[in-house]
N, C-alpha and C positions, 0 to 999 in steps of 0.2 A: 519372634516378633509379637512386642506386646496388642492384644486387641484392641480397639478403640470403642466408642460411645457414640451415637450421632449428636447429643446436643455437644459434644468435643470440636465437632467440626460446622457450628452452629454458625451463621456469619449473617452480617445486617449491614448492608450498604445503604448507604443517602443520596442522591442527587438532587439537584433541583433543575427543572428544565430553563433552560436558557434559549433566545430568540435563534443561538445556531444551533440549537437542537431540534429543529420544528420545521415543518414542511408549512406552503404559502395558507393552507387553515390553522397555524397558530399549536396544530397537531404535533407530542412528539413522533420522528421519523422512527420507524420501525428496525432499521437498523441501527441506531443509536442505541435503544433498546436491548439490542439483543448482543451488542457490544458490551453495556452495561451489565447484562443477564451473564455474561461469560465469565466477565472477570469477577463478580463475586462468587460464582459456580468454581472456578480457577483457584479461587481465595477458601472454598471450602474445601475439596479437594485435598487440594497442599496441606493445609492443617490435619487432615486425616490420614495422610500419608507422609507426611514431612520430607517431602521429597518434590521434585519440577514434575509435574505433570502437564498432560498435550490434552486437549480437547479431540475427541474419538469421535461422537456424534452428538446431535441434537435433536430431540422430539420432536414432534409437532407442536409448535407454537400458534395459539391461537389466541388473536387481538379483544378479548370481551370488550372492553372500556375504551373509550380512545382517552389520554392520557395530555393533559393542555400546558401551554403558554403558563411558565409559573406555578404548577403543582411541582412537589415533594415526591417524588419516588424513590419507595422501599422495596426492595430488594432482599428476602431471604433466605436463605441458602441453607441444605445441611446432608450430609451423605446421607444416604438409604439401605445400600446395599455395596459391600466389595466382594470384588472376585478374586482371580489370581492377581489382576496387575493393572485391572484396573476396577473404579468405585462410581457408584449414579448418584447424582445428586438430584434431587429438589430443588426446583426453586420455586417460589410466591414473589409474583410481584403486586405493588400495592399502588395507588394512586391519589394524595391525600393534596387537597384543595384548603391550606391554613383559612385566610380571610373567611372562608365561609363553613367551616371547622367540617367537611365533608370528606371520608374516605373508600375509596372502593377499589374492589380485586379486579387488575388489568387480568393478568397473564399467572399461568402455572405452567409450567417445561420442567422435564428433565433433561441433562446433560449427562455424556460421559464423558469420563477422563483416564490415560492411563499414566500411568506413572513411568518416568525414566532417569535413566543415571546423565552422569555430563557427558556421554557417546549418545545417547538416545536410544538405547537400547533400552526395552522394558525391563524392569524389577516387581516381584511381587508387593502387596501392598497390605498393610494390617486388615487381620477383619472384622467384621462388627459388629456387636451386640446389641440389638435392639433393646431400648427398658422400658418405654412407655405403649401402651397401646398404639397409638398411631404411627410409632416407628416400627411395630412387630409389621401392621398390614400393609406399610408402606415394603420395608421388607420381604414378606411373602410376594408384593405385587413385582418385586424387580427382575423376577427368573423370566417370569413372561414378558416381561416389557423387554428385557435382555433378550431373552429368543424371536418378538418382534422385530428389535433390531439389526438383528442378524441376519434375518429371512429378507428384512428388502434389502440390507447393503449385500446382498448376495454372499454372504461367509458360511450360511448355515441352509440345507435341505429343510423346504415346508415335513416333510416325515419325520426329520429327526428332532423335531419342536417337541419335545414330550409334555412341558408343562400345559402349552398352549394349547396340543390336542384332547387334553385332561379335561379343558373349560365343553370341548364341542362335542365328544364321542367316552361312553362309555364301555367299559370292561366288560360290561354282560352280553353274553348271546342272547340269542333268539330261539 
């Protein structure tokens, strides 16, 4: 299986907020958002695997900007890091106001994904070679955000975190 590249799996969605997207402050709804946040997560993913992939979990998503009636939201996406079967994605969402030519960072999550066949059984998935600086650290950063993950979906022992215990406790005696 050939590797792949992140900007390969690079993806840029558009919406514009519309009046049923928005709660009674003219605010888009947060789950709209994260509707929106999936399926371009969903659309990078696939490109890096070329394959149906399922949504596995979601990070913590935290609202910075509240995002209005009639802004432009960008949405961009691009794998990080792959494992056996399944890949993290990145995402940047963005929130740009045309008429008053202003833009600013709503939201940053990652998302996992795993890949599967038409049974839905997992399949391994390419993996990936970081090229730029900010995909090497985005990479480095996914073994621990992976091992966080797993420690609160209960799959993985806090002791068996080796990366994560790396950040808190060193090697040397006393």
């Amino acid at each position: 299986m050939k590797s792949r590249t992140p900007k390969e799996s690079h993806t840029i969605m558009n919406e514009l907020v519309l009046p049923n997207d928005t709660n009674t402050l003219h605010n888009l709804m947060g789950g709209r958002l994260l509707h929106w946040m999936d399926i371009a997560a969903a659309i990078s993913a696939q490109k890096h695997c070329n394959r149906i992939v399922v949504t596995a979990s979601v990070d913590n998503v935290s609202f910075k900007h509240s995002i209005k009636l009639g802004d432009v939201v960008t949405i961009e996406a691009k794998v990080t890091r792959a494992f056996t079967t399944s890949v993290e994605v990145r995402l940047d969402v963005w929130a740009q106001n045309i008429p008053s030519a202003t833009k600013v960072k709503s939201n940053e999550a990652y998302y996992t994904f795993v890949a599967v066949d038409q049974s839905g059984r997992t399949i391994p998935v390419p993996s990936l070679e970081p090229e730029t600086e900010e995909d090497k650290l985005l990479y480095a950063g996914a073994l621990r955000r992976r091992q966080l993950r797993l420690i609160l979906g209960g799959k993985m022992k806090p002791d068996d975190a080796t990366e994560l215990k790396a950040l808190f406790f060193s090697d040397q005696k006393d």
